[in-house]
Predicted model as a PDB file, atoms N, CA, C, CB and O in Angstrom, pLDDT in the B-factor column:
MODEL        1                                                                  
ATOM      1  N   UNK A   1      91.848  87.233  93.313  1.00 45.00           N  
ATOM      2  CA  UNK A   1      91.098  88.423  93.012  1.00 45.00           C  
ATOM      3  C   UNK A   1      91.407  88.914  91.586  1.00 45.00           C  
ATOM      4  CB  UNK A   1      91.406  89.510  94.040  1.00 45.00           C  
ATOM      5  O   UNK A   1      90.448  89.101  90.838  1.00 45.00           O  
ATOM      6  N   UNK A   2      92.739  89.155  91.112  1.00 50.00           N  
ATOM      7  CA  UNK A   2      93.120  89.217  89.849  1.00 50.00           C  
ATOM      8  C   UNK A   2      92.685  88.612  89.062  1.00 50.00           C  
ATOM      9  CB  UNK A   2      94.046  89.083  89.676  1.00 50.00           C  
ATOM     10  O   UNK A   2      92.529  89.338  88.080  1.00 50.00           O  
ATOM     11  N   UNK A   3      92.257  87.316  88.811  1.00 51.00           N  
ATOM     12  CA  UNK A   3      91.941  86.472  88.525  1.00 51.00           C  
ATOM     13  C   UNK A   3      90.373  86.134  88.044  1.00 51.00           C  
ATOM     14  CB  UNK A   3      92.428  86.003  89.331  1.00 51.00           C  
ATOM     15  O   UNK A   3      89.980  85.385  87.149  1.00 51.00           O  
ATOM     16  N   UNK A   4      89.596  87.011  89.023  1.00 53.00           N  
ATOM     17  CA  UNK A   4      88.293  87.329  89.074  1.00 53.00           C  
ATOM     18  C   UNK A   4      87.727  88.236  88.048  1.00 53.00           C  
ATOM     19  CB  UNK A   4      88.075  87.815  90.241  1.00 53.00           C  
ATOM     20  O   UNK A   4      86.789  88.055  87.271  1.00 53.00           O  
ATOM     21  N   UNK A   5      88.547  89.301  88.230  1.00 50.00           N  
ATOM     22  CA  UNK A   5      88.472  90.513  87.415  1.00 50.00           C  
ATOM     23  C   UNK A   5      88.580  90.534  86.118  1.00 50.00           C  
ATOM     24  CB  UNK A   5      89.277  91.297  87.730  1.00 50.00           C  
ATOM     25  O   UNK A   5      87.948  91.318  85.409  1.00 50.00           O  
ATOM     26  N   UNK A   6      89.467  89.590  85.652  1.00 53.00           N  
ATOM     27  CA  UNK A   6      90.102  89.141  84.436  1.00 53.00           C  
ATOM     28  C   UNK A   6      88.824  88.392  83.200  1.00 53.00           C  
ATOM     29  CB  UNK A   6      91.360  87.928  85.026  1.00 53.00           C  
ATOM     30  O   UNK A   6      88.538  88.752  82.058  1.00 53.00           O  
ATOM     31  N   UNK A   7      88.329  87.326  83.996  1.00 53.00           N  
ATOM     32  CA  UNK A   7      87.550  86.694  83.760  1.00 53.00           C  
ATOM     33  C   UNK A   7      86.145  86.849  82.603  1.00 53.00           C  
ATOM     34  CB  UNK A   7      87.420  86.584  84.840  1.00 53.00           C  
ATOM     35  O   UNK A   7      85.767  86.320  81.557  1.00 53.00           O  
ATOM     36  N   UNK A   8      85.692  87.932  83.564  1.00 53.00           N  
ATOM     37  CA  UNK A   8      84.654  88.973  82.461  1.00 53.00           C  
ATOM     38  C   UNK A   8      85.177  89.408  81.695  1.00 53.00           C  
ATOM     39  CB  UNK A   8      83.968  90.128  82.829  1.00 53.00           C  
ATOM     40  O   UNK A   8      84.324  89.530  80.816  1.00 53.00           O  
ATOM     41  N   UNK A   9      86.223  89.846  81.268  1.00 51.00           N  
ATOM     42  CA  UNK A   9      86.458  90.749  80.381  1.00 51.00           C  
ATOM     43  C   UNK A   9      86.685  89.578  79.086  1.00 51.00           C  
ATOM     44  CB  UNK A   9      87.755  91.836  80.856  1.00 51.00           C  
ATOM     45  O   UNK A   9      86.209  89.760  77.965  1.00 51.00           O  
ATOM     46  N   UNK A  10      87.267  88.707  79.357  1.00 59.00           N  
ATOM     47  CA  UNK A  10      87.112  87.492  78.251  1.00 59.00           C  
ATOM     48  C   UNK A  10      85.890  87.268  77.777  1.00 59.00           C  
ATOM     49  CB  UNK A  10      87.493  86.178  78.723  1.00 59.00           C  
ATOM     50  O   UNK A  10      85.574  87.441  76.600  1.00 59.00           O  
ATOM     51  N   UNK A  11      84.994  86.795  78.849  1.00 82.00           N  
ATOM     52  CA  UNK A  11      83.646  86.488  78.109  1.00 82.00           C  
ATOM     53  C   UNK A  11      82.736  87.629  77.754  1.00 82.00           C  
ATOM     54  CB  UNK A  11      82.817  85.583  78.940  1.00 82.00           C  
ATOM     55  O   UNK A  11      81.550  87.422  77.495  1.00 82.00           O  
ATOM     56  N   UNK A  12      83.268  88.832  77.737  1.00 90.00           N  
ATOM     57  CA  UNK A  12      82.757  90.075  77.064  1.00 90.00           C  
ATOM     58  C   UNK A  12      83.193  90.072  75.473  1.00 90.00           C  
ATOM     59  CB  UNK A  12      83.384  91.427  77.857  1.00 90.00           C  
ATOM     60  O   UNK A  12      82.564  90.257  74.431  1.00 90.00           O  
ATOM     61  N   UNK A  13      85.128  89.656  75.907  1.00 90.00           N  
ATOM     62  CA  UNK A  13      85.180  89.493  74.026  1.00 90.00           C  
ATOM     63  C   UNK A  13      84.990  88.825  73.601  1.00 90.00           C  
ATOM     64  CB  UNK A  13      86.003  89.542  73.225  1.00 90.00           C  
ATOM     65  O   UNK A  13      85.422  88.777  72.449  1.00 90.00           O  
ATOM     66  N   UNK A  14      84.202  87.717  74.096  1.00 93.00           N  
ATOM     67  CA  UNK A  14      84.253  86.475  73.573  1.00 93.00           C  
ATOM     68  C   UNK A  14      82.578  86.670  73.105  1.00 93.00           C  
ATOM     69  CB  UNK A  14      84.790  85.140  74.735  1.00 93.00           C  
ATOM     70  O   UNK A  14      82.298  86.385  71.941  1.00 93.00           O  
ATOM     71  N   UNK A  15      81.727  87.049  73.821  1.00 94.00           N  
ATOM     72  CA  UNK A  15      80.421  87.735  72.994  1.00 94.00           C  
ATOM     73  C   UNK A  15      80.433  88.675  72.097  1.00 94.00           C  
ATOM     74  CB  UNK A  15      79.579  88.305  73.730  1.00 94.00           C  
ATOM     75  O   UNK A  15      79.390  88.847  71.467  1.00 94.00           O  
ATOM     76  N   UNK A  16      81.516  89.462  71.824  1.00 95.00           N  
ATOM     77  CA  UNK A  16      81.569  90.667  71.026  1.00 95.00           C  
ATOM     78  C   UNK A  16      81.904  90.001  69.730  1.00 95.00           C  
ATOM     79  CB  UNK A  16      82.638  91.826  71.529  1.00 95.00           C  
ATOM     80  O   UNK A  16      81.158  90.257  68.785  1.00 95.00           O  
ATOM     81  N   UNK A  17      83.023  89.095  69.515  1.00 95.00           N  
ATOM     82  CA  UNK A  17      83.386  88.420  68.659  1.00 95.00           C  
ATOM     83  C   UNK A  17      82.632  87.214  68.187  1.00 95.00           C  
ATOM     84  CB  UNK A  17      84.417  88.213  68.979  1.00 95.00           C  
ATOM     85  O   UNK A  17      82.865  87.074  66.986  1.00 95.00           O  
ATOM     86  N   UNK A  18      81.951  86.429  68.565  1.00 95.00           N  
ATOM     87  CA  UNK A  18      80.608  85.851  68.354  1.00 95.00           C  
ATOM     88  C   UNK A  18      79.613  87.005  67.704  1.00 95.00           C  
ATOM     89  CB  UNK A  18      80.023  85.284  69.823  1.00 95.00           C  
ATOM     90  O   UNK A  18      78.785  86.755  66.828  1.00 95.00           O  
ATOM     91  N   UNK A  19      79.763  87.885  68.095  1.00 96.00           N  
ATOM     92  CA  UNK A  19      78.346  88.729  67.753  1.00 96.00           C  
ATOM     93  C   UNK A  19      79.125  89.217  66.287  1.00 96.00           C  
ATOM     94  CB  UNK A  19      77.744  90.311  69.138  1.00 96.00           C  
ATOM     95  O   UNK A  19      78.697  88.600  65.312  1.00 96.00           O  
ATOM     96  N   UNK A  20      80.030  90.069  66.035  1.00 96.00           N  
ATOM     97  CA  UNK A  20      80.868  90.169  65.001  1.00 96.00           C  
ATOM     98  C   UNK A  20      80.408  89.168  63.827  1.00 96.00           C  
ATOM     99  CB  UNK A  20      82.265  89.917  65.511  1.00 96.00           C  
ATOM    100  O   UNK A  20      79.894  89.410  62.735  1.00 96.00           O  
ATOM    101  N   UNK A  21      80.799  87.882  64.478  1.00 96.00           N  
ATOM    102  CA  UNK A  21      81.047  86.948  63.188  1.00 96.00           C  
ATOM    103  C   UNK A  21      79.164  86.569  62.798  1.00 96.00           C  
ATOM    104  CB  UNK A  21      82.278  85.152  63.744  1.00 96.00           C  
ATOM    105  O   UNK A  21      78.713  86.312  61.682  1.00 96.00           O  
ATOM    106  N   UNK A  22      78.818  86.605  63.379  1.00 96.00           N  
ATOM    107  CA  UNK A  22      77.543  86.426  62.900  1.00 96.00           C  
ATOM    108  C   UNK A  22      77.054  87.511  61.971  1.00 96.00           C  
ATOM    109  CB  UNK A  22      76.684  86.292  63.988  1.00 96.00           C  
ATOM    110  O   UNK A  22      76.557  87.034  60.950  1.00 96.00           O  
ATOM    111  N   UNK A  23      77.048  89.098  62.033  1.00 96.00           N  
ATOM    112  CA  UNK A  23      76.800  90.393  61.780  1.00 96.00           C  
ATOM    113  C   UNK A  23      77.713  90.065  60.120  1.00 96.00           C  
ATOM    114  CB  UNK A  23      77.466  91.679  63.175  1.00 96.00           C  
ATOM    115  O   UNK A  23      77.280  90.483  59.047  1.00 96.00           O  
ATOM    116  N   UNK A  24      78.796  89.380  60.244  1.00 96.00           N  
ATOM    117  CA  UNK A  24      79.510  89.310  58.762  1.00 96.00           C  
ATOM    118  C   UNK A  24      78.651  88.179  58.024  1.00 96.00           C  
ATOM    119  CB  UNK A  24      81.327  88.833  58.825  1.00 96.00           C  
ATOM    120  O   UNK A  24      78.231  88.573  56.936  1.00 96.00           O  
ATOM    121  N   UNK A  25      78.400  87.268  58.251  1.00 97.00           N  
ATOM    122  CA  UNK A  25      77.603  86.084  57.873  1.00 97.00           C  
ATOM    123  C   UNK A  25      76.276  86.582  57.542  1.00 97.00           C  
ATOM    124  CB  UNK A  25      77.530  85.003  58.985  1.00 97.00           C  
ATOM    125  O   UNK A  25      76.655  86.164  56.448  1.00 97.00           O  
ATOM    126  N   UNK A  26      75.367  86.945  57.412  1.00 95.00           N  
ATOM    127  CA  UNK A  26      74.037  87.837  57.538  1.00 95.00           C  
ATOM    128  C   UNK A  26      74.301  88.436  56.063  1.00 95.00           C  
ATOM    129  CB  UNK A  26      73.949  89.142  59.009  1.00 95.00           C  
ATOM    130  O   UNK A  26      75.208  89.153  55.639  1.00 95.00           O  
ATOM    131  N   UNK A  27      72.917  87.749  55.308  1.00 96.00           N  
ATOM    132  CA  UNK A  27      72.960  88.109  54.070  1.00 96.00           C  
ATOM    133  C   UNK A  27      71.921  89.130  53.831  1.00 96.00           C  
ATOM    134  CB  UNK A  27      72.860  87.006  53.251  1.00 96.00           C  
ATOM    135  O   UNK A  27      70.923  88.578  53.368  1.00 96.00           O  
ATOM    136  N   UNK A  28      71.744  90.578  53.985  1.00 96.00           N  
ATOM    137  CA  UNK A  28      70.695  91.308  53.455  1.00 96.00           C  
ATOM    138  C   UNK A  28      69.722  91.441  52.108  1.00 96.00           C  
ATOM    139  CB  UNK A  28      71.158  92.174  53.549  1.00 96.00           C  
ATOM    140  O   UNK A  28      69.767  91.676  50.901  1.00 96.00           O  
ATOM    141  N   UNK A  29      68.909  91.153  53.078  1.00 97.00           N  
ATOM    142  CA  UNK A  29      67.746  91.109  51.650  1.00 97.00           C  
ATOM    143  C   UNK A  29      67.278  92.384  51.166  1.00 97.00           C  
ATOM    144  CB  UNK A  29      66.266  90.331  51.976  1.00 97.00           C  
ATOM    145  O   UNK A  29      66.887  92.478  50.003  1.00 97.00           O  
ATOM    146  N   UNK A  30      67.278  93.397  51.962  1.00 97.00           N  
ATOM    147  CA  UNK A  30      67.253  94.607  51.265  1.00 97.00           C  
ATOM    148  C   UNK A  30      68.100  95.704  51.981  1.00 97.00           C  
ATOM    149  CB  UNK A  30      65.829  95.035  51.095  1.00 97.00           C  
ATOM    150  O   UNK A  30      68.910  95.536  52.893  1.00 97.00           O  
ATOM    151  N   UNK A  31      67.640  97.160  51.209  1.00 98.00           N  
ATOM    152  CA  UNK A  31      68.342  98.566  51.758  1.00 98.00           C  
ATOM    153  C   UNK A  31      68.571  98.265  53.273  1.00 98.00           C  
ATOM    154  CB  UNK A  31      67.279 100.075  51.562  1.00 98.00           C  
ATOM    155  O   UNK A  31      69.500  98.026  54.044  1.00 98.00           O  
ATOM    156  N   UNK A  32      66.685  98.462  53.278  1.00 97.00           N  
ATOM    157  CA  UNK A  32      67.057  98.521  54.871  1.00 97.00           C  
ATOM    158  C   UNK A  32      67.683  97.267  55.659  1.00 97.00           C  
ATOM    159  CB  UNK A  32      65.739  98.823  55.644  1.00 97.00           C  
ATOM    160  O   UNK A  32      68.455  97.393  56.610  1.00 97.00           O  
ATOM    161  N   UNK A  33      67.328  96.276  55.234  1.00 97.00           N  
ATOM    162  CA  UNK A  33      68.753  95.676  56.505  1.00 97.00           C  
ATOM    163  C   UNK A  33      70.110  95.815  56.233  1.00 97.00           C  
ATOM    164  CB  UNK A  33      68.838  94.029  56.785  1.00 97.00           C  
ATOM    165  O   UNK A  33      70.848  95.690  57.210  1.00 97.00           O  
ATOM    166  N   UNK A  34      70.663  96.057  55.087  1.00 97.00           N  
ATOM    167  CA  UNK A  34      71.718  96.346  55.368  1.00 97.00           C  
ATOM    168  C   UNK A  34      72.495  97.584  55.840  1.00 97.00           C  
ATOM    169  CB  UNK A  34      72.021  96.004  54.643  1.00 97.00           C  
ATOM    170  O   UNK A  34      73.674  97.622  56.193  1.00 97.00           O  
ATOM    171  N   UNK A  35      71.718  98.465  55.785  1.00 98.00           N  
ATOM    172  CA  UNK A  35      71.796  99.271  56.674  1.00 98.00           C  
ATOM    173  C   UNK A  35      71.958  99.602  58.365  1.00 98.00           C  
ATOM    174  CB  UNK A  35      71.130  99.545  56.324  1.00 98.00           C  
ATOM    175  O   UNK A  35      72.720 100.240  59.091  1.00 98.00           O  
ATOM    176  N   UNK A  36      70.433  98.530  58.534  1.00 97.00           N  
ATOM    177  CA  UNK A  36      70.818  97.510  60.149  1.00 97.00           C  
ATOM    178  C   UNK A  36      71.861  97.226  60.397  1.00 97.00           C  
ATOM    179  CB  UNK A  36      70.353  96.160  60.377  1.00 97.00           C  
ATOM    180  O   UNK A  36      72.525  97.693  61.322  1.00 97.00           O  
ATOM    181  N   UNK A  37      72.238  96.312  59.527  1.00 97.00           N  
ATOM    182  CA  UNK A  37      73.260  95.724  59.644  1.00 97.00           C  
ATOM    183  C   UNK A  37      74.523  96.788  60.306  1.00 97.00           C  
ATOM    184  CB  UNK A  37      73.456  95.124  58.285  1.00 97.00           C  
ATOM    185  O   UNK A  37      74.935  96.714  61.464  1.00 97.00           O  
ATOM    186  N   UNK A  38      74.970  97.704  59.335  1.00 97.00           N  
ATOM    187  CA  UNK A  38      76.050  98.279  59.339  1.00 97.00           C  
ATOM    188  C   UNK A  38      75.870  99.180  60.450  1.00 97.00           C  
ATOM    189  CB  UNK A  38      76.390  98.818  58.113  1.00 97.00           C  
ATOM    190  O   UNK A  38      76.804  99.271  61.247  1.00 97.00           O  
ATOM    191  N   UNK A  39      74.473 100.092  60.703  1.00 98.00           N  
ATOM    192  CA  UNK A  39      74.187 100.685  62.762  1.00 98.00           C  
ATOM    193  C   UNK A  39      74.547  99.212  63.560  1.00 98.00           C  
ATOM    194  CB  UNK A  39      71.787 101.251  63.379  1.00 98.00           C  
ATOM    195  O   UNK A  39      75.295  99.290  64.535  1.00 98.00           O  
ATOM    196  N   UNK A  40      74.120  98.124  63.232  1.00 97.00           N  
ATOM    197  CA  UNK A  40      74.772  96.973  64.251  1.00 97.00           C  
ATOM    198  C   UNK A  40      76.202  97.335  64.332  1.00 97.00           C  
ATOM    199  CB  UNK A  40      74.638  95.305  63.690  1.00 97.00           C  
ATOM    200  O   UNK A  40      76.681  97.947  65.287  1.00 97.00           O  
ATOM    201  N   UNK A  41      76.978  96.873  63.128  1.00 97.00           N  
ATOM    202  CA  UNK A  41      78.495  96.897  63.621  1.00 97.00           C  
ATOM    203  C   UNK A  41      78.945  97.964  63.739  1.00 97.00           C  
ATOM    204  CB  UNK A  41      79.419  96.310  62.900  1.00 97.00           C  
ATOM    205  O   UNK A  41      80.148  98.022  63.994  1.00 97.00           O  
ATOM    206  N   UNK A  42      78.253  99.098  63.617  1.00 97.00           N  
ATOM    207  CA  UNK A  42      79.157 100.083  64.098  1.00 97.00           C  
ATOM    208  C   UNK A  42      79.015 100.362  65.589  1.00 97.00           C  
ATOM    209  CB  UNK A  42      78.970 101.316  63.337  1.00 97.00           C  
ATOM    210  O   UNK A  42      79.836 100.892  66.337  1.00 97.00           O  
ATOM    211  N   UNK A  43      77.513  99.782  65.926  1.00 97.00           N  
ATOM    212  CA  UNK A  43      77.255  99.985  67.408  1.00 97.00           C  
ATOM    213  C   UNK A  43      78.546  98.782  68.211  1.00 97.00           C  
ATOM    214  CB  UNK A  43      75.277  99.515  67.787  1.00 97.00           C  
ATOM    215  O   UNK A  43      79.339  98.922  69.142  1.00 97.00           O  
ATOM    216  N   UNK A  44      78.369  98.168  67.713  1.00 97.00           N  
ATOM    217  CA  UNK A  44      79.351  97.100  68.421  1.00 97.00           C  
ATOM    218  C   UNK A  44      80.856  97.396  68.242  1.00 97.00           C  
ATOM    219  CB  UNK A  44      79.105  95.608  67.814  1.00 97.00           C  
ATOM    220  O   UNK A  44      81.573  96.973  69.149  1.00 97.00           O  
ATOM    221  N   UNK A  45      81.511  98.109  67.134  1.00 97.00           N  
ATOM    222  CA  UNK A  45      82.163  98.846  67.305  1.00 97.00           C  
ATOM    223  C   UNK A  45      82.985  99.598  68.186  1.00 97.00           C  
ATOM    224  CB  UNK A  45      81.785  99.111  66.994  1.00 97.00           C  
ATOM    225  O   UNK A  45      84.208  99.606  68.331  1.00 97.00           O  
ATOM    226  N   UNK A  46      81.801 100.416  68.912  1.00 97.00           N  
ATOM    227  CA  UNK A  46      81.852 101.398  69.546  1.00 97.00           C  
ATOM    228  C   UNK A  46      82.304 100.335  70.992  1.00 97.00           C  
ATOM    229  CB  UNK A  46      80.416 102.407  69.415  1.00 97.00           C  
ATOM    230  O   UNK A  46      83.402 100.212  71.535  1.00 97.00           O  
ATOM    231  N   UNK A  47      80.910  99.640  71.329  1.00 97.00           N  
ATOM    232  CA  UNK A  47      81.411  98.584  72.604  1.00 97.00           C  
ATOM    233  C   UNK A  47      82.519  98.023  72.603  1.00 97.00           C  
ATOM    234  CB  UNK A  47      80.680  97.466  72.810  1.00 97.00           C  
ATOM    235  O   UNK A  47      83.060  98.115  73.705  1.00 97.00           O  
ATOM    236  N   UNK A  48      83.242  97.350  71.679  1.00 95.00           N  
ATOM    237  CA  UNK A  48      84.946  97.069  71.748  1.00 95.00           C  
ATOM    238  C   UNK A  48      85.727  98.035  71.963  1.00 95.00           C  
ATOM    239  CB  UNK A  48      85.567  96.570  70.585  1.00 95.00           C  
ATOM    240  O   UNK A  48      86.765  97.813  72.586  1.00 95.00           O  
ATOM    241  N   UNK A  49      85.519  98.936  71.647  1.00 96.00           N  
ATOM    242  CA  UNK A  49      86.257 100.436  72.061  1.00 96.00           C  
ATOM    243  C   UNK A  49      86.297 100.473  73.617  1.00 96.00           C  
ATOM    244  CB  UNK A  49      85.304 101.927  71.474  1.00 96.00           C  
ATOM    245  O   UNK A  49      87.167 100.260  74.461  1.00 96.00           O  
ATOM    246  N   UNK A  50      84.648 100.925  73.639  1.00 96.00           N  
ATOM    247  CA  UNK A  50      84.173 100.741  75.556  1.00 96.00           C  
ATOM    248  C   UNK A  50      84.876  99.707  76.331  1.00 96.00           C  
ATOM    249  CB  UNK A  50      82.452 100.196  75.865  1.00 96.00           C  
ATOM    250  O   UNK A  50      85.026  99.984  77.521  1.00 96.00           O  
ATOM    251  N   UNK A  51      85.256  98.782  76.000  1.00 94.00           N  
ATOM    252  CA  UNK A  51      84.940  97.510  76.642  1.00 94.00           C  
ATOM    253  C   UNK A  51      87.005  97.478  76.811  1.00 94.00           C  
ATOM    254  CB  UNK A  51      83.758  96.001  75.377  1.00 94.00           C  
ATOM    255  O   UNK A  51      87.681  97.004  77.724  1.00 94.00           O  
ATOM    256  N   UNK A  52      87.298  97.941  75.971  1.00 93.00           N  
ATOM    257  CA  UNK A  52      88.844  97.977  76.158  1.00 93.00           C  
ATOM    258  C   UNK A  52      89.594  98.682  77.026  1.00 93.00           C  
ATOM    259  CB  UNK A  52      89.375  98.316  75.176  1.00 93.00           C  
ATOM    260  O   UNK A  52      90.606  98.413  77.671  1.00 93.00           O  
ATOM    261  N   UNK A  53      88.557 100.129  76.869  1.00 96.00           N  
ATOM    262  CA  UNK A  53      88.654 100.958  77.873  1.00 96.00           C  
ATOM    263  C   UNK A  53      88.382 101.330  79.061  1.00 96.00           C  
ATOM    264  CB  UNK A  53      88.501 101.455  77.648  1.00 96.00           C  
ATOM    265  O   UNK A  53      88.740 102.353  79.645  1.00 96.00           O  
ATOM    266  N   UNK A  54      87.398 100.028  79.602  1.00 94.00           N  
ATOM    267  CA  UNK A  54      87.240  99.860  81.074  1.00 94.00           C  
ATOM    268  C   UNK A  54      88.471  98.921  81.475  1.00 94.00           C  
ATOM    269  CB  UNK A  54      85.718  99.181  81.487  1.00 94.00           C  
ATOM    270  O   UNK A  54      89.144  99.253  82.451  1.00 94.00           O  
ATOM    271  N   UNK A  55      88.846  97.573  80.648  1.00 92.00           N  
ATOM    272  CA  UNK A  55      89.428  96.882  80.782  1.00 92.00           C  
ATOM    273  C   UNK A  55      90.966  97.414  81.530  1.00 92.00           C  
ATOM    274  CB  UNK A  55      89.270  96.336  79.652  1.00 92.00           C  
ATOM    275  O   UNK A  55      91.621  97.006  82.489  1.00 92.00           O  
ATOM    276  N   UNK A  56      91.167  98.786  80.311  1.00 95.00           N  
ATOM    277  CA  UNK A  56      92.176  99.348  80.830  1.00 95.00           C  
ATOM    278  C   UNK A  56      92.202  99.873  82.286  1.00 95.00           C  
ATOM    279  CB  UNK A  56      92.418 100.232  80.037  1.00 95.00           C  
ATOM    280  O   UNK A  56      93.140  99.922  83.082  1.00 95.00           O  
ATOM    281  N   UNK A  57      90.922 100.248  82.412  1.00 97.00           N  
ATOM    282  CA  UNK A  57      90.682 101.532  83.343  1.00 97.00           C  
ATOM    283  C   UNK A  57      90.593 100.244  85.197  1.00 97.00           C  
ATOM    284  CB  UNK A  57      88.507 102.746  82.623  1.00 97.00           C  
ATOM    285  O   UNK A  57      90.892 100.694  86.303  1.00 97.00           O  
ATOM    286  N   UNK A  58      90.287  99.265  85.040  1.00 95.00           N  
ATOM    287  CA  UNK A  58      90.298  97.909  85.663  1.00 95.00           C  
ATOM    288  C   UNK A  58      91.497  97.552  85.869  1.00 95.00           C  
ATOM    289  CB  UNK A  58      89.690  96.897  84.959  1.00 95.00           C  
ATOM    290  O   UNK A  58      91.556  97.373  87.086  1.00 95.00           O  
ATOM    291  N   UNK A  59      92.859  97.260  85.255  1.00 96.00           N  
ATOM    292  CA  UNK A  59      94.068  97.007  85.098  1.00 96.00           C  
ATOM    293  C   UNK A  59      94.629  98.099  86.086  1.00 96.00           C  
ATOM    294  CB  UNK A  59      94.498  97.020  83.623  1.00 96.00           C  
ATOM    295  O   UNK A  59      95.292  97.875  87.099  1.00 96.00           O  
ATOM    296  N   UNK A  60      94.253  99.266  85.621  1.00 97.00           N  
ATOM    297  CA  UNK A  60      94.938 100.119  86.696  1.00 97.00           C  
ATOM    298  C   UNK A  60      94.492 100.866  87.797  1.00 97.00           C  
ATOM    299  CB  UNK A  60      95.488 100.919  86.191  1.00 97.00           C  
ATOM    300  O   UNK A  60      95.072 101.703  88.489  1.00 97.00           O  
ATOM    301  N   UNK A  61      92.970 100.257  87.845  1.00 97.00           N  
ATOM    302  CA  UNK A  61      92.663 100.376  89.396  1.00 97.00           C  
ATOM    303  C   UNK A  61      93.270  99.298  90.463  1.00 97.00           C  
ATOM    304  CB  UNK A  61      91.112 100.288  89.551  1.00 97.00           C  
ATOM    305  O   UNK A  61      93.569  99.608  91.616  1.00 97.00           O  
ATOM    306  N   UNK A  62      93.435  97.736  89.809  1.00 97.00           N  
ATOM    307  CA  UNK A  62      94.070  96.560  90.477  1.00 97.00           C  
ATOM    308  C   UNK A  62      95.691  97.212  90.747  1.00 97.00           C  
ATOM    309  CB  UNK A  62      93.994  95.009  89.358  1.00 97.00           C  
ATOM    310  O   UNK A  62      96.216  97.283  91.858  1.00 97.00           O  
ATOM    311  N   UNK A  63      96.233  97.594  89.631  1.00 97.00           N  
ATOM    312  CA  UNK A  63      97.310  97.991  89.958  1.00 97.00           C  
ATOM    313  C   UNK A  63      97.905  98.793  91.300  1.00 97.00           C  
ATOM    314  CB  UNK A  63      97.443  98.513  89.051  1.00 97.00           C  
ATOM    315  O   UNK A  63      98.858  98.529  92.033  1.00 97.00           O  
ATOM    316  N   UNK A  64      96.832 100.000  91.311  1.00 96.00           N  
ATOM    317  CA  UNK A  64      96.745 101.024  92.835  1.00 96.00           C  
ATOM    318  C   UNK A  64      96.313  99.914  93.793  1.00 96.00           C  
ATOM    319  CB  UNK A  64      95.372 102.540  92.869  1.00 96.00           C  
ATOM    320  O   UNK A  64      97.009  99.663  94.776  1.00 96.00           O  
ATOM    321  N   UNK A  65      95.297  99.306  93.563  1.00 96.00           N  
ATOM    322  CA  UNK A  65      95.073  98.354  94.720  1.00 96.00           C  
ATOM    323  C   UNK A  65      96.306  97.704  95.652  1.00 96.00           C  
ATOM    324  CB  UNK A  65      94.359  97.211  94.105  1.00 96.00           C  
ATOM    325  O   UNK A  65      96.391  97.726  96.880  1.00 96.00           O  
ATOM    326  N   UNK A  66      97.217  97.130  94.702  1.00 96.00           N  
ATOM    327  CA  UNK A  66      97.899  96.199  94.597  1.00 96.00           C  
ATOM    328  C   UNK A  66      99.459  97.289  95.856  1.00 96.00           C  
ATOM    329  CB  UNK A  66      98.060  95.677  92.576  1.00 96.00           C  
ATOM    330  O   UNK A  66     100.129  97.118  96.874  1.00 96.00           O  
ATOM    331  N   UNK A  67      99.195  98.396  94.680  1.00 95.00           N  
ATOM    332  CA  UNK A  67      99.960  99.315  95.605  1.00 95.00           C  
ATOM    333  C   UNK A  67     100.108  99.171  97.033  1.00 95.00           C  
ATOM    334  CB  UNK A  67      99.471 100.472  95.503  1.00 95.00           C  
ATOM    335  O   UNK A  67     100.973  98.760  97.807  1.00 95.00           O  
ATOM    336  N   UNK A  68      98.558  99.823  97.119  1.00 94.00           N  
ATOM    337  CA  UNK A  68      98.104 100.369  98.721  1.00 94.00           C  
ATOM    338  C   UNK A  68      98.242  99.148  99.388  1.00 94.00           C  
ATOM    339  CB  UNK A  68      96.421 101.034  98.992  1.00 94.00           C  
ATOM    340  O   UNK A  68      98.813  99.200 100.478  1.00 94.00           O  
ATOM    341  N   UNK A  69      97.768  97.829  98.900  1.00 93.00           N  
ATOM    342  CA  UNK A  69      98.457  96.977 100.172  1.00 93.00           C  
ATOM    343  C   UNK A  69      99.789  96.832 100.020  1.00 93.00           C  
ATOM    344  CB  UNK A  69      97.944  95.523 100.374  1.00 93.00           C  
ATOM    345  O   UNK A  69     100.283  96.294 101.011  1.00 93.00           O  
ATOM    346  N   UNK A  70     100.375  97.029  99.386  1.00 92.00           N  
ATOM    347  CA  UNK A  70     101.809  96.902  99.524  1.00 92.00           C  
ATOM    348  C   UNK A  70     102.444  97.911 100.816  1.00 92.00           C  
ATOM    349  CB  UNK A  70     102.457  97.314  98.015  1.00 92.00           C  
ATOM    350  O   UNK A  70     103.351  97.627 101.599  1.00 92.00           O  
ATOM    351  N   UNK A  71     101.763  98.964 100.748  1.00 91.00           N  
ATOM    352  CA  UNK A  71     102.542  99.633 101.613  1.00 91.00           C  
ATOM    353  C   UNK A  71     101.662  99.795 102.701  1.00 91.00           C  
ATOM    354  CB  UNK A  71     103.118 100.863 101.100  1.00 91.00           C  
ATOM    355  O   UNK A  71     101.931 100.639 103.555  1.00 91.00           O  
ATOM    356  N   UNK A  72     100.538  99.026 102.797  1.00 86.00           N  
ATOM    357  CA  UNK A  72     100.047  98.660 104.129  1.00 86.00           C  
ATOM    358  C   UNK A  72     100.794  98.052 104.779  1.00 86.00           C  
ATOM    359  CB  UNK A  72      99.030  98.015 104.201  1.00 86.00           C  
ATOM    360  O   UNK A  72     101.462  98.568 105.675  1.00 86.00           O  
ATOM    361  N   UNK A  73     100.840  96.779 104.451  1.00 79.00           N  
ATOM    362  CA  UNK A  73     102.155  96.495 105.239  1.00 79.00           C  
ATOM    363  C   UNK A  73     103.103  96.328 106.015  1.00 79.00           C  
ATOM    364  CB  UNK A  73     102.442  96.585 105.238  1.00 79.00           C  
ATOM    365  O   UNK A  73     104.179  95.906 105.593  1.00 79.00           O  
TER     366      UNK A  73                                                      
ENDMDL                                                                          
END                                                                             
């Protein structure tokens, strides 16, 4: 089950960071895309933030889990 949970959260950073490296590679041809550009990474930004903070918030729901059967038991 641990194991399960874990799983997504890799191939979340593993799209975020793919998406990253592409967003740096991307040569703007004008104002406005680079502008795009920079609402892109800041939006994505924001999702590594998100995405850390469920991760966390996941870690220590397994954790209580992990608890309560313990003292099921």
């Amino acid at each position: 089950m641990l194991g399960e949970a874990k799983a997504p959260s890799v191939s979340v950073a593993s799209y975020i960071q793919s998406i990253s490296e592409v967003l740096q590679s991307i040569t703007p041809r004008s104002r406005t895309d680079e502008r795009r550009i920079e609402v892109a990474r800041a939006n994505l930004k924001e999702v590594r933030r998100h995405t850390r903070r469920l991760q966390e918030r996941v870690t220590l729901l397994e954790e209580q889990v992990q608890v309560l059967e313990e003292s099921k038991e």
